[in-house]
N, C-alpha and C positions, 0 to 999 in steps of 0.2 A: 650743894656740891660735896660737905663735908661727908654726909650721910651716903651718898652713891653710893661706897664700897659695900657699903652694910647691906643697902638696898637690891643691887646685886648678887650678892651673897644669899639672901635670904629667898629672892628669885630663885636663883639655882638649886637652892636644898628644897624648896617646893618642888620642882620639876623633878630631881631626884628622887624624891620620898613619893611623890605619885605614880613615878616609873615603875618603883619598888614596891608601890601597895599594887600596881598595875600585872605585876609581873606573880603574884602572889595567888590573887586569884585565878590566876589561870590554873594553880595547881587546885586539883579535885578533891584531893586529900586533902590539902591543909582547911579548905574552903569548910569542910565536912568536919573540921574540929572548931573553927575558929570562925568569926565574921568580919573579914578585912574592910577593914573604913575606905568610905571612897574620900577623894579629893576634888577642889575643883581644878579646873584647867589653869584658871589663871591664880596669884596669891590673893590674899586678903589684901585690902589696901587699909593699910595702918592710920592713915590721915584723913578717911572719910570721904566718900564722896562730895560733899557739903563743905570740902579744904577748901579757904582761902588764905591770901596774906594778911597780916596786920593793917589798918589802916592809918597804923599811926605815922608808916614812912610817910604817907602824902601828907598828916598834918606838920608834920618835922617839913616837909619840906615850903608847905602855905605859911609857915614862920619861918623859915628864914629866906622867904620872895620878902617877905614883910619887913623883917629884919635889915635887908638891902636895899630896902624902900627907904627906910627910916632918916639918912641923913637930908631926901629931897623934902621930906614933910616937915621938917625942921628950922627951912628956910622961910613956910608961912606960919608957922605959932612960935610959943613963945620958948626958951630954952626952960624951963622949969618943968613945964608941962612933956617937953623930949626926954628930959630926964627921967620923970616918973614914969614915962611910958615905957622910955628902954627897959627901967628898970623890972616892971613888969613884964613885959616883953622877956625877960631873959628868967627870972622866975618861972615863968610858965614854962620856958623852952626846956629852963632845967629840972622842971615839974615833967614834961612831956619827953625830957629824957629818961628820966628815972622810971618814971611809967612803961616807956622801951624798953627797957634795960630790963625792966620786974617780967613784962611780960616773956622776953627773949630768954630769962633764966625760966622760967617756970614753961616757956614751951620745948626749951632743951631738957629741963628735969622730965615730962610726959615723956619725949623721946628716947631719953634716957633707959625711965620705968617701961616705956613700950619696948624696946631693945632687950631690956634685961627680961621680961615678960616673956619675949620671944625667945630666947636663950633658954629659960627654963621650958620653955613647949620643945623648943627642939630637943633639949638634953633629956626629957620626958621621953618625947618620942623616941629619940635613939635608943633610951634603957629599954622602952619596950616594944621597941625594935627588935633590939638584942635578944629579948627574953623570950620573944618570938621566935627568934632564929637558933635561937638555946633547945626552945621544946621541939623547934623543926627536926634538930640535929638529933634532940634523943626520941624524938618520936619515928625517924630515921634509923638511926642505931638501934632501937628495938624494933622496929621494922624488920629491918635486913637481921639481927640476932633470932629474930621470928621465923625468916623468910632460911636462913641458914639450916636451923633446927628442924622445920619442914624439910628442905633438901633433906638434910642428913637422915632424915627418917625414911624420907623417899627414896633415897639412894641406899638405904639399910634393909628396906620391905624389897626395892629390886632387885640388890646382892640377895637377899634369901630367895626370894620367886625364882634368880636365876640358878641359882646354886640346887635348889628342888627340881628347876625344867632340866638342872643338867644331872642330875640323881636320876631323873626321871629314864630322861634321854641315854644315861649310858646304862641304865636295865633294861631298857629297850631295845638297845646294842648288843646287850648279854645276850638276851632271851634270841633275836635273831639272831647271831653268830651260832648260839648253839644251833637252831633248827638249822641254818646253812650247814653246820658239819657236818649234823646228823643226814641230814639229806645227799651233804655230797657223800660221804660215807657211801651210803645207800647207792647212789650212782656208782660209785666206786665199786662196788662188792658187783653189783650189774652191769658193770664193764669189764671185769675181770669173769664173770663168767660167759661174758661175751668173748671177751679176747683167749678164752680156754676155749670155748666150741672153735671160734675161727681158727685157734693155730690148730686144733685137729683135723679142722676141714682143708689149712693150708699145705699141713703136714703131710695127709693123701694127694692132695692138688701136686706138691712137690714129688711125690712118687711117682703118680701118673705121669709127670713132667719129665721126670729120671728116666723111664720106661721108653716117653716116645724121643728122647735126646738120645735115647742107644740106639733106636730102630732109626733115626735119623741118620746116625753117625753110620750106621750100618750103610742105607741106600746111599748116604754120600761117597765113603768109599767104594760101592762099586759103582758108584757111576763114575767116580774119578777113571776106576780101571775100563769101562766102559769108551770113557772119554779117551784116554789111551790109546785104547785097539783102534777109535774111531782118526784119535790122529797118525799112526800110525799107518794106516789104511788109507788115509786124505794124505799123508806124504807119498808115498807110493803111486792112489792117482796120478797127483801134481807131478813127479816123476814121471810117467807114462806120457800125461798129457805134453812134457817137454820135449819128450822125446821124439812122440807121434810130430811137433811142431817144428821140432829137428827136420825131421824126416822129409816132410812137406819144403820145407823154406830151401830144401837139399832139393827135390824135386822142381823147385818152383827155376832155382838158379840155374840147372840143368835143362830146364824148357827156354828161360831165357837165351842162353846162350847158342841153342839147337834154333832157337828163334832168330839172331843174329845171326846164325851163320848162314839159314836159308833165304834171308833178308840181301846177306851178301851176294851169296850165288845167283840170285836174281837179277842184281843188277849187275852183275857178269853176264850174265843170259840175255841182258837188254844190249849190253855194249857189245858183245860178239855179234849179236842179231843184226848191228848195226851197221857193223862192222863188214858181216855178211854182206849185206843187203848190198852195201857200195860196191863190196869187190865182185859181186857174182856176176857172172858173164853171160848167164843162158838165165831164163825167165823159168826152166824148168828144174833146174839146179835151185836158181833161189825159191819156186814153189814150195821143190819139195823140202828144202832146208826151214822155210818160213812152217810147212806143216809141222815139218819134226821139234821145230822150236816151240813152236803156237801149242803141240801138245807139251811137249817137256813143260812149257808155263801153265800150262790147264793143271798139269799133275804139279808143279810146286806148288801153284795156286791152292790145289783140294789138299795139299800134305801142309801148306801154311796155315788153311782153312781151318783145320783140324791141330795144328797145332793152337791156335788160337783159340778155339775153343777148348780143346784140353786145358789152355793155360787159366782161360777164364775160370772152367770149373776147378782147379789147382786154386787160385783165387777166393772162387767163393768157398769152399772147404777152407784152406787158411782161413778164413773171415770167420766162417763159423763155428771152427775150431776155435780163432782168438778169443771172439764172443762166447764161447762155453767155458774156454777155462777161466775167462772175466769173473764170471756167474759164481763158475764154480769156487774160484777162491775168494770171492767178495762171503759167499753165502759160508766158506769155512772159517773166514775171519769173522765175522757176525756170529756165529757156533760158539768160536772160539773167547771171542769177547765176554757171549753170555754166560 
């Protein structure tokens, strides 16, 4: 029980120190300078498989079964004989103690020496532990001071490469800008004698244009005064044509009324007839009165006849006079519009 803590302890720095040689090898680098010790899983056992205990507790404990015997053996021998025996009896006990006691110090001194044994393996192993993790760190640090010094060169060879592609790059830039100038130049000079042909060609174009802009201006003005006489002449019609409709609509009202008034006479002609008829006294009187009436109505009739037809054709001339001058002044606004 004393020992547990140690025993423990010494447990855990194995599994530690194996984790750590475990963890060691995995690096490819280190592996390739150094040969990392294996361990085993479980620790050494410091007491041997073949550890037993002493077997002197069981003799210490067959003396004193014996020892506690002693006062009933007593009672059949003689006292002389109990006393020499005790005596020996406790001689031996403190023969077989001291014997315990020799073996108990010198199995604690192994323990001891094994403990201190193990304290210098491990303080062993930890310095070269250390010393390990010393040359890891400079073998590390030169590494990376290695690995630096490449960069820096790699990164010094691509500043030049780039610095050369960009020397390169803007003579490349030179050389094409010149040829673009020169060439647009060159366009340039062949568009300006292009744009000299065409303003001379536009130059004529405009003259010709000047030319037919006066001979325009010319035909517009007389057609304006064309246009003139023509409305001038279309009012005048339109005029006539008012008049001529004057004239008629003056004729038309005069038939009408010539028409109502023979309309009236008539049926005077009917009521006197009538009139007649009841009062007349002789059958020869009303013949001949019925003749003279019967023709007067023949003749209104053929003078009605005729006026009716006069009116109709009065009618249709209005009609087709209205219709003409429709014509006519739709067809002079439509002139007139274009």
């Amino acid at each position: 029980e004393a020992l547990e803590p140690l025993r423990k302890r010494y447990n855990s720095q194995h599994y530690a120190l194996r984790k750590f040689y475990y963890e060691c090898s995995n690096l490819r680098y280190l592996t390739s300078l150094i040969n990392v010790p294996r361990l085993p899983q479980h620790p050494v056992n410091l007491f041997g498989d073949d550890f037993e205990p002493s077997p002197i507790t069981d003799r210490a404990e067959s003396m004193s079964d014996r020892n506690a015997s002693t006062p009933a053996l007593g009672n059949s021998g003689s006292r002389s004989t109990a006393t020499i025996d005790l005596e020996a009896e406790r001689r031996a006990a403190e023969e077989l103690r001291r014997k315990q006691e020799e073996e108990e110090r010198q199995r604690q001194v192994q323990i001891q020496q094994q403990i201190e044994l193990r304290r210098k393996q491990e303080e062993e192993e930890r310095q070269r532990q250390l010393l390990i993790q010393q040359q890891i760190e400079q073998q590390r640090l030169e590494q990376q001071r290695q690995q630096a010094e490449q960069q820096r060169l790699f990164e010094e060879q691509q500043r030049q490469q780039q610095q050369r592609e960009q020397e390169q790059l803007a003579q490349l830039q030179r050389e094409q800008l010149q040829r673009q100038v020169q060439g647009r130049m060159q366009e340039l000079e062949q568009q300006m004698l292009m744009l000299k042909g065409q303003h001379e060609r536009d130059q004529m174009t405009i003259d010709q244009y000047n030319k037919r802009v006066a001979a325009l201006e010319e035909q517009i003005r007389q057609l304006q005064q064309l246009q003139l006489q023509q409305d001038a002449s279309k009012d005048e019609l339109i005029r006539q044509l008012q008049e001529q409709i004057e004239q008629w609509r003056q004729k038309y009202e005069a038939l009408a009324k010539l028409y109502a008034q023979l309309r009236q006479e008539h049926l005077d002609l009917l009521a006197k007839f009538k009139q007649v008829s009841l009062k007349a006294n002789s059958a020869a009187e009303v013949m001949g009165k019925m003749d003279r009436l019967q023709g007067d109505m023949r003749r209104k009739n053929l003078e009605l006849a005729d006026m009716m037809r006069e009116r109709d054709k009065a009618l249709a001339d209005l009609q087709r006079l209205e219709n003409r001058q429709t014509d006519e002044v739709q067809r002079i606004r439509r002139e007139l519009e274009d």
